[in-house]
C-alpha distance (Angstrom), angle and dihedral (degrees) to the residues before:
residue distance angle dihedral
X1 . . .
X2 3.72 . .
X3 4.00 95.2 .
X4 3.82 87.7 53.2
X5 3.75 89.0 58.9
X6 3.95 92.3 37.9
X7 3.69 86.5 53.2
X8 4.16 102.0 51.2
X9 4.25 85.6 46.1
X10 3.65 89.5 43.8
X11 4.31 99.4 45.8
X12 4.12 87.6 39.1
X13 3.96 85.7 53.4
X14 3.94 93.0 43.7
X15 4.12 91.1 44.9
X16 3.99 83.4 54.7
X17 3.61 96.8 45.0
X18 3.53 92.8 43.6
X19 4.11 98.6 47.1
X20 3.89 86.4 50.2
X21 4.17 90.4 51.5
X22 4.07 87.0 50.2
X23 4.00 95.5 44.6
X24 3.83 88.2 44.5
X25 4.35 90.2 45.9
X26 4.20 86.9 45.6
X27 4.01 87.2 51.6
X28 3.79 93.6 44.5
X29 4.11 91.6 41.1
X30 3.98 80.3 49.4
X31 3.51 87.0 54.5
X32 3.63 109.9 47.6
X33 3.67 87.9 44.4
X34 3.97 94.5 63.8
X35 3.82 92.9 41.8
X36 3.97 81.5 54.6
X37 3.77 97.0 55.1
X38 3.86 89.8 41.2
X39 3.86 97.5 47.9
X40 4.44 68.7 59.7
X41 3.51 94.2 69.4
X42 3.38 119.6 93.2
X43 3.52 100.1 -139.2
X44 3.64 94.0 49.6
X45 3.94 119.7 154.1
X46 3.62 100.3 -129.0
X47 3.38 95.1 -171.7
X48 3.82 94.5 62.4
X49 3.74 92.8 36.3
X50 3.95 85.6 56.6
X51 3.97 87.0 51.1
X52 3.78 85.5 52.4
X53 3.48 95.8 50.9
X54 3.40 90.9 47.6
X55 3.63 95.0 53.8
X56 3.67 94.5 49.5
X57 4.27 88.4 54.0
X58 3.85 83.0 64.3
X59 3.60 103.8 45.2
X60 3.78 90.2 46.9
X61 4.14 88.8 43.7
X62 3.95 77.6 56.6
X63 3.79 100.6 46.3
X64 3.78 76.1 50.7
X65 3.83 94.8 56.4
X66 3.18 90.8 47.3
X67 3.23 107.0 54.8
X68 4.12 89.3 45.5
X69 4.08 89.0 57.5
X70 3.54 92.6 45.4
X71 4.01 91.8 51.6
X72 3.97 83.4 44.4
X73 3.78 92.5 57.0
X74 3.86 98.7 48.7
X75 3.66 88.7 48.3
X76 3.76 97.4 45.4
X77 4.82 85.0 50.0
X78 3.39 83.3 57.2
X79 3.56 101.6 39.9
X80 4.06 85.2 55.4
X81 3.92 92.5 37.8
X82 4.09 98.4 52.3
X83 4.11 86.4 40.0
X84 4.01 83.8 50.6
X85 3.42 107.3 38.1
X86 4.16 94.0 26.0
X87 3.39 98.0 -128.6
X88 3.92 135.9 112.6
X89 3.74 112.0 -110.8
X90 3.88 99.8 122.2
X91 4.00 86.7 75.3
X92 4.01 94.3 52.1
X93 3.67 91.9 43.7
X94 3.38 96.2 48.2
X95 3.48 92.0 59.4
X96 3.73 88.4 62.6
X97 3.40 89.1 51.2
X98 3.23 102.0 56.3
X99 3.75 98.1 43.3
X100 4.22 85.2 52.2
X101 4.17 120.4 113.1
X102 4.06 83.5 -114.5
X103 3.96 92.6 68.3
């Protein structure tokens, strides 16, 4: 059946988009963490540990974009797909969606 098909494109899409999201969050965990233990240091350069913070803001504001679009595209398939096919998957999927590492 066509939803069966749907489904396996739509979970091997949502398992990519989701590992990506949790790499990204490790790297930007990673990140914060070694700002923290050099804003520590008493002979910290604030100046370049503000630029770092800064830089991380924008990279998570990113990962946070993202993520959004990504949940905006799965709902949009379905939208199309339950207009299409008059069914109701969107609000099954989305469940998944929501419950995924990338929200």
């Amino acid at each position: 059946p066509p939803e069966a098909k749907l489904n396996d494109v739509l979970m091997a899409e949502l398992d990519r988009v989701s590992k990506f999201t949790e790499l990204q969050e490790d790297a930007l965990n990673s990140q914060l963490d070694r700002l923290d233990e050099d804003s520590q240091r008493k002979d910290a350069d604030h100046a370049a540990l503000m630029s770092r913070l800064d830089d991380l803001g924008d990279q998570i504001i990113h990962l946070k974009t993202f993520a959004q679009l990504n949940f905006t595209g799965f709902r949009k398939i379905l939208k199309k797909y339950d207009k299409w096919s008059n069914t109701a998957v969107m609000l099954w999927f989305m469940g998944k969606v929501t419950r995924a590492p990338l929200m």
